[in-house]
C-alpha positions as CSV (number, residue, x, y, z in Angstrom):
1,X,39.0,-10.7,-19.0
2,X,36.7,-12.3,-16.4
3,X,37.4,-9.9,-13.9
4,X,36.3,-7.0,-16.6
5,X,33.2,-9.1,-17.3
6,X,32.3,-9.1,-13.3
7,X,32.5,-5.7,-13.0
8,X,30.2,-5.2,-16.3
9,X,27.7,-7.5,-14.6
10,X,28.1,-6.0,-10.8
11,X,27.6,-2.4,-13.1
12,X,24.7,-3.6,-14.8
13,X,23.3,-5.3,-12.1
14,X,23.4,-1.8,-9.4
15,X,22.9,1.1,-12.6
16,X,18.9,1.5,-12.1
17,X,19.3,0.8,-8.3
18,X,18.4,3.7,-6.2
19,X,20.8,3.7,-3.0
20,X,18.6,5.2,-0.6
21,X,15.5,4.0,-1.8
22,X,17.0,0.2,-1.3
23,X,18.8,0.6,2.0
24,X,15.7,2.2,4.0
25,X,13.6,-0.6,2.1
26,X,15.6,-3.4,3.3
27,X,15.8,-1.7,6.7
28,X,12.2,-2.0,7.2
29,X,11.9,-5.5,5.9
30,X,14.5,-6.8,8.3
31,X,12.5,-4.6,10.9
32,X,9.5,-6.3,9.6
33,X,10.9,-10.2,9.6
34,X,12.1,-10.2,13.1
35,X,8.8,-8.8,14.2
36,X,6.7,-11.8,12.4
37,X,9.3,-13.9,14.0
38,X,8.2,-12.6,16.8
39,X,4.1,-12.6,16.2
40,X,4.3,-15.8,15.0
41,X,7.0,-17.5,17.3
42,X,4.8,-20.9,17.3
43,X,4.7,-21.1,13.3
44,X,8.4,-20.9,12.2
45,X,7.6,-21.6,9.0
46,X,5.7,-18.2,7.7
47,X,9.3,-16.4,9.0
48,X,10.3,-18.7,6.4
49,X,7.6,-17.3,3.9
50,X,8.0,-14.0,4.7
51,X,11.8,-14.0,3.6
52,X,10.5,-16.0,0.5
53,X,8.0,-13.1,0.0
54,X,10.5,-10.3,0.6
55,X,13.5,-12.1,-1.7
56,X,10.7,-12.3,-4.3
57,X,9.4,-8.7,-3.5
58,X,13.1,-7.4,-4.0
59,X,13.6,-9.3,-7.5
60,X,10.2,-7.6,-8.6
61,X,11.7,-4.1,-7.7
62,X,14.8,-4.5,-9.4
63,X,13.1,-5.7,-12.3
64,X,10.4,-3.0,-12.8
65,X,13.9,-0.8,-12.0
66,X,15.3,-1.4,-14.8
67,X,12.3,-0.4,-17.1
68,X,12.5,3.1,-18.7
69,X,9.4,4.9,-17.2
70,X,8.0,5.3,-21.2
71,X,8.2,1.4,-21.5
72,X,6.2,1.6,-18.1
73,X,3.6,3.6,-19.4
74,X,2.8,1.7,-22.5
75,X,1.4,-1.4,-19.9
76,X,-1.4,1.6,-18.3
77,X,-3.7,0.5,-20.5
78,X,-3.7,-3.4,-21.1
79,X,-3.0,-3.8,-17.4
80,X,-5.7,-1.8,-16.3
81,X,-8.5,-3.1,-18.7
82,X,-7.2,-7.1,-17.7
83,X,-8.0,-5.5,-14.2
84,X,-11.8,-4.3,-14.6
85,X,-12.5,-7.2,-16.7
86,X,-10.9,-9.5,-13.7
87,X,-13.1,-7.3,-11.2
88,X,-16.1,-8.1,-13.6
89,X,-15.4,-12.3,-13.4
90,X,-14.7,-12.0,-9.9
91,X,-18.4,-10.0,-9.4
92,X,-20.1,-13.0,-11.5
93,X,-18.1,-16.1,-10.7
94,X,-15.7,-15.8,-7.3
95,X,-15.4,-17.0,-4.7
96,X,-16.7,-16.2,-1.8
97,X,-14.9,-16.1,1.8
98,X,-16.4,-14.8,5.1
99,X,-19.3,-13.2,3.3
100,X,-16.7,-11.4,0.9
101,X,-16.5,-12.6,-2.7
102,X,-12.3,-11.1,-3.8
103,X,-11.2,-13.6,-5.0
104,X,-11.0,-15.7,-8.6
105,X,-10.4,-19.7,-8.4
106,X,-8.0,-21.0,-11.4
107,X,-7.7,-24.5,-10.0
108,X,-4.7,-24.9,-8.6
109,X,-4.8,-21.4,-7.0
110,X,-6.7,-18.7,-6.4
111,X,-6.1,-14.8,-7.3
112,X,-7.3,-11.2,-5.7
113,X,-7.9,-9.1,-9.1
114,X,-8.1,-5.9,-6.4
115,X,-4.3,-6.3,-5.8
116,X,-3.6,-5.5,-9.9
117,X,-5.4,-2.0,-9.8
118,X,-3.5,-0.9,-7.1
119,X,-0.6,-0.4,-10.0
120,X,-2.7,-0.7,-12.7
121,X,-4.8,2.2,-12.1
122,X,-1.9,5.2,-11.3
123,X,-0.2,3.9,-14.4
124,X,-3.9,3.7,-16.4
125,X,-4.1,7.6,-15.0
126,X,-0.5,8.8,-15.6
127,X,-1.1,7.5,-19.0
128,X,-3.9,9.6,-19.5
129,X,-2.9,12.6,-18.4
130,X,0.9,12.2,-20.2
131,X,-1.6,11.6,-23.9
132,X,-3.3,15.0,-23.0
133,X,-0.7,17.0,-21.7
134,X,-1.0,19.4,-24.4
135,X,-4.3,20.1,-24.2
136,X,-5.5,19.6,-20.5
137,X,-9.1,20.8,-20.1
138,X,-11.8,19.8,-17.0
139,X,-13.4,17.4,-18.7
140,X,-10.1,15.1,-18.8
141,X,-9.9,15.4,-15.1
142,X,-13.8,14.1,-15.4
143,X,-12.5,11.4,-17.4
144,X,-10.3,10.3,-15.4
145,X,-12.5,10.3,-12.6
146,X,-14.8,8.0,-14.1
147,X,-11.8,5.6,-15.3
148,X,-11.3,5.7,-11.0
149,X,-14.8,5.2,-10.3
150,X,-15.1,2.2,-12.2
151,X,-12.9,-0.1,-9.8
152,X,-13.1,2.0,-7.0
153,X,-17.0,0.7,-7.1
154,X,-16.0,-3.2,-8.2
155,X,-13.9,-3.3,-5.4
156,X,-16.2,-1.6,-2.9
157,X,-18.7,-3.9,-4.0
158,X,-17.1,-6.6,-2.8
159,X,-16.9,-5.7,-0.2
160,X,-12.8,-4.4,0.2
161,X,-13.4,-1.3,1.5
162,X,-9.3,-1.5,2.8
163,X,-8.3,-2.4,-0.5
164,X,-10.9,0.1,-2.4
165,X,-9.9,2.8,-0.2
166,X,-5.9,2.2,-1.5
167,X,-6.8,1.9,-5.2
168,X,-9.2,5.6,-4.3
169,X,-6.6,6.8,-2.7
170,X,-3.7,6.2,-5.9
171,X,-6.3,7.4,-8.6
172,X,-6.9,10.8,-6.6
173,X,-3.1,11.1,-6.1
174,X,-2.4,11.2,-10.2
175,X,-5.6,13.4,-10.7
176,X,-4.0,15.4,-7.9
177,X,-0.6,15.9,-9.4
178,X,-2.1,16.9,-12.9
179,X,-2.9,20.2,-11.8
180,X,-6.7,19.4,-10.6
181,X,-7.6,23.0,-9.5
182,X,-7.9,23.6,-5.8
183,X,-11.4,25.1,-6.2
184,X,-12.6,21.8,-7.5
185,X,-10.5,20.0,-4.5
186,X,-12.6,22.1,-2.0
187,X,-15.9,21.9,-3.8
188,X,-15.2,17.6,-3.9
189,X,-14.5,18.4,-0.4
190,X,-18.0,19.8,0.3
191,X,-19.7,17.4,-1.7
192,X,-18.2,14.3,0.2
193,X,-19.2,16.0,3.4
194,X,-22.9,16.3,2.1
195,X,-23.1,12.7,0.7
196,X,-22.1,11.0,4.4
197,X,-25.3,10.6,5.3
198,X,-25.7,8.9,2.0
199,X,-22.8,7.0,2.3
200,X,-23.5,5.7,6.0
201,X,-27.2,3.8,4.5
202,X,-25.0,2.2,1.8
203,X,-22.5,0.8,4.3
204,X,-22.8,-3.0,5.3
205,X,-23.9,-3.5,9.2
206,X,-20.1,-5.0,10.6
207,X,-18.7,-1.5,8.4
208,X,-21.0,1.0,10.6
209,X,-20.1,-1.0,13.9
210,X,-16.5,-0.7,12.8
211,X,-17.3,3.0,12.9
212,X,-19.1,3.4,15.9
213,X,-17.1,1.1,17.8
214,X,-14.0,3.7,17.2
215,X,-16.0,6.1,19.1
216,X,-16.6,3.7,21.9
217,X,-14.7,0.6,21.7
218,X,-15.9,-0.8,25.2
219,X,-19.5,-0.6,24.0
220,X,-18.8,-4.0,21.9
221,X,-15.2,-5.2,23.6
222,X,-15.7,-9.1,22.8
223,X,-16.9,-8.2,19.3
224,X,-16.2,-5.0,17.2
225,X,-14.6,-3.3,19.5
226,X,-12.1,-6.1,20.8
227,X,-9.3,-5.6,17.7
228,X,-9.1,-1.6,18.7
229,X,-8.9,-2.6,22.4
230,X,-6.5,-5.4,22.5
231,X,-4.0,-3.3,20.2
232,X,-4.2,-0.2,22.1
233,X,-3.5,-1.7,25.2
234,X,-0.2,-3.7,23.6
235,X,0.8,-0.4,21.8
236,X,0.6,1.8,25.6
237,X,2.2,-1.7,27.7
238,X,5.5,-1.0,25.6
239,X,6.3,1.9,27.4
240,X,9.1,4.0,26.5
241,X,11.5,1.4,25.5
242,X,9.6,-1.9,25.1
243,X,9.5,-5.1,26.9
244,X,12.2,-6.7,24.8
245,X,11.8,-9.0,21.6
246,X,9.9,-12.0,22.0
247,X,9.1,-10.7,25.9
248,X,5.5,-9.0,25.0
249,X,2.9,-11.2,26.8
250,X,0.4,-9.3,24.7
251,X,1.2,-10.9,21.6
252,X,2.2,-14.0,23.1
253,X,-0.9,-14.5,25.1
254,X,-2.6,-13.8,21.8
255,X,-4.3,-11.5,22.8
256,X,-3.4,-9.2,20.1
257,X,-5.5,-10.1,16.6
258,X,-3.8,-10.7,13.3
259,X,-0.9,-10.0,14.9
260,X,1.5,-11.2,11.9
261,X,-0.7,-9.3,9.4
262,X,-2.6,-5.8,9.8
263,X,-1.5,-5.6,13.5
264,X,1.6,-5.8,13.3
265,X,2.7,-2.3,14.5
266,X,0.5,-3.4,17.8
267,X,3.4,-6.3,18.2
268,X,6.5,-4.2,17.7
269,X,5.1,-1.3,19.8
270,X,4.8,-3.4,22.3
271,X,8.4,-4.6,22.2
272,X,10.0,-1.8,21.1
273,X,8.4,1.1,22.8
274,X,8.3,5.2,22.2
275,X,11.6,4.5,21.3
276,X,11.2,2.0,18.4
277,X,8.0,3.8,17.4
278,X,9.9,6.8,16.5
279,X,12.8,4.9,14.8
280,X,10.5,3.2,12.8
281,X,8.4,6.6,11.7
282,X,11.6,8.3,10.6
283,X,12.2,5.1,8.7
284,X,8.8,5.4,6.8
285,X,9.4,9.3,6.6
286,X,12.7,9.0,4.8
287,X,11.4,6.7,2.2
288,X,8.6,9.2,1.3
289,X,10.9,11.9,1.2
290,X,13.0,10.1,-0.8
291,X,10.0,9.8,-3.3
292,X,8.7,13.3,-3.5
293,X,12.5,14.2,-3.9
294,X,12.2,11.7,-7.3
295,X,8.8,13.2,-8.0
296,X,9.6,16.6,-7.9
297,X,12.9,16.2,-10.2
298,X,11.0,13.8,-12.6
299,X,11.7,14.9,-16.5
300,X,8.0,14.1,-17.8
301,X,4.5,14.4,-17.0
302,X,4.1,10.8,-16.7
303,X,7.4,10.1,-14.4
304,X,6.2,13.0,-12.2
305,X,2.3,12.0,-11.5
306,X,3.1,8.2,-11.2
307,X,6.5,9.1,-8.7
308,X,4.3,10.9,-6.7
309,X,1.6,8.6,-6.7
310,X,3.6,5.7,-5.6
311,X,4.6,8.0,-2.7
312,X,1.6,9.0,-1.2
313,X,0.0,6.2,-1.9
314,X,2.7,4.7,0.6
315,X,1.6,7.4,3.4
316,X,-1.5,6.1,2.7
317,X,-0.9,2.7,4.0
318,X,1.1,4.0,6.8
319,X,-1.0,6.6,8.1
320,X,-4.3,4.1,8.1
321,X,-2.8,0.7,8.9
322,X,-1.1,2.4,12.1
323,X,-4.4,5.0,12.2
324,X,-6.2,2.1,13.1
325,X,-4.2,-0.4,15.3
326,X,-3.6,3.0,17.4
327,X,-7.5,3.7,17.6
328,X,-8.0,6.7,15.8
329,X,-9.1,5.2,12.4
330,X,-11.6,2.3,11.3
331,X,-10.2,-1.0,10.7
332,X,-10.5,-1.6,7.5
333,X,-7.6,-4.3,6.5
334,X,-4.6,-2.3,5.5
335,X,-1.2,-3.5,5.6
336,X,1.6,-2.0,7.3
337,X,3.9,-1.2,4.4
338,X,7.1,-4.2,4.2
339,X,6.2,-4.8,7.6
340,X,3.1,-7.0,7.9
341,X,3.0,-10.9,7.0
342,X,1.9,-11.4,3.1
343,X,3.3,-11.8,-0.1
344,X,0.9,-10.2,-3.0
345,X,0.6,-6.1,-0.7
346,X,4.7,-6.6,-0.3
347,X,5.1,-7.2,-4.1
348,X,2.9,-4.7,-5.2
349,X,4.4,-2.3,-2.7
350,X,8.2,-3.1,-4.1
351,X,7.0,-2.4,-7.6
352,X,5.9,0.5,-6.6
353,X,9.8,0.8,-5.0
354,X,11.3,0.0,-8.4
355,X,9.0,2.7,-10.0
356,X,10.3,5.2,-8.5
357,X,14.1,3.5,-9.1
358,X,12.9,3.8,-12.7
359,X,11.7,7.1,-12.5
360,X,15.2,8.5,-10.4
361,X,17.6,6.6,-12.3
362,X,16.4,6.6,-16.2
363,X,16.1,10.3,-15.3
364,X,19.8,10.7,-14.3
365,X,20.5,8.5,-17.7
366,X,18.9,11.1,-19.9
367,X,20.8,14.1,-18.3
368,X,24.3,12.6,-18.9
């Protein structure tokens, strides 16, 4: 009798549990502890944290897991209209740190609103588009621009370009995968082109000498461009096979900036080497493979735009965090996906995990 009740539980526990999707998940966290181990060799105790984050990350993925993906949908719109009305509060009453007001004081801790849209505004989106799938005209894709535009600008406002780029970037992925036409892709295209110049006088002074500092990181190398420098110079010193775990004199020299958080990859290329690189890429490319597989073989409308979403809305953080530690992109404060030091970016990233679980296995449910 117990023994039948064990296997119930260990059933229960494992049926909206994605194999694939958990073991290259957990591969890259472990990847990802023993390198802020590493980073942060002098501070044992944020190793500690880390693991705290990533048991708590894991808890949050199984649990969103085991929600069908139309019990999902129903939170698109309460979650994302607690969002804009946090983003509003933190506009009139946060706090400000380092000439950036993100955050929202309750007393005994303080929250980033930002980090909420990141889910809050794919599922506001796939919502949208799942209501209207009957009747899909242009001027819902207008719509739902605007409904994009609205915390895109809060956050920009900030200013979070990093995290404003992220939430940009999941909005456009949903519009994306609800048939936006093309055409109106290239003509967005041309129109972003045209507005640069626009775009460049609204930028803040340490954003355009992020910028230009990319194009000539020696021209500021104590200030702006020191971050690219330092990085670039750990990434090429690991060689092809790295100078060994715990050996890199870059990191351990400190040298190497926010080397637990955004440059991270700068730390374990300088370890690992070529070699680790490329193991860690495939890693990264498997798990987005993995989600366009469960976006492409999603039953609904909803399950298909928010799978996808979730998906290239993790290239996203990929291809920038390491765009820019390798010194071909702007920093702009992006994470490197289960990777970098920091609990709310890993939670928000395994619920985006456990929404694709949802989306794969609630799927297979329904077909049997």
């Amino acid at each position: 009798m117990l023994q039948a009740l064990l296997l119930r539980l260990r059933l229960r526990l494992v049926a909206h549990v994605d194999g694939p999707l958990l073991l290259v998940t957990c591969l890259i966290m472990g990847v990802g502890l023993v390198t802020v181990y590493s980073a942060t060799y002098d501070a044992s105790n944020r190793t500690l944290a880390q693991a705290m984050n990533m048991a708590i990350g894991l808890v949050a993925m199984w649990a969103v897991a085991q929600v069908p993906p139309q019990k999902l949908m129903r939170f698109g719109v309460p979650l994302y209209a607690i969002g804009v009305v946090l983003l509003i509060l933190v506009f009139l009453f946060g706090v400000k740190v380092n000439g950036a007001r993100r955050w929202l004081s309750l007393g005994f801790t303080r929250i980033q609103p930002s980090e909420i849209l990141k889910v809050a505004v794919p599922l506001m989106l796939a919502w949208y588009f799942h209501k209207n799938e009957a009747t899909l005209k242009f001027r819902h894709y207008v719509i739902a621009s605007l409904l994009l535009l609205v915390p895109f600008a809060l956050i920009a406002k900030q200013p979070d370009l990093g995290t404003a780029i992220l939430v940009g970037a999941a909005g456009f992925y949903v519009i994306f995968f609800a048939g936006l036409p093309w055409r109106v892709i290239l003509g967005l295209a041309v129109v972003a082109a045209g507005a640069v110049p626009f775009v460049w006088t609204m930028l803040r002074d340490y954003q355009r000498k992020r910028i230009l500092t990319l194009v000539d990181p020696t021209s500021d190398p104590l200030g702006a461009g020191y971050h690219i420098i330092q990085s670039t110079i750990a990434i090429g010193s690991g060689g092809s096979f790295g100078k060994g775990w715990l050996a890199g004199t870059q990191t351990h020299l400190e040298f190497i900036p926010e080397r637990h958080t955004d440059f991270i990859f700068a730390v374990f290329s300088e370890e690992r080497g070529l070699f680790g690189n490329v193991i860690l890429l495939l890693l990264y490319f498997a798990l987005i493979v993995r989600g366009l597989i469960i976006a492409a073989n999603a039953s609904t409308l909803f399950a298909r735009v928010i799978a996808g979403s979730v998906t290239l809305s993790l290239f996203t953080y990929v291809f920038v965090n390491m765009g820019m530690v390798s010194g071909i992109l702007p920093v702009v404060g992006v994470p490197l996906p289960f990777m970098s030091y920091g609990g709310t970016a890993l939670v928000t990233l395994s619920i985006g995990i456990g929404i694709l679980m949802s989306v794969q296995t609630h799927r297979m449910l329904v077909r049997q």
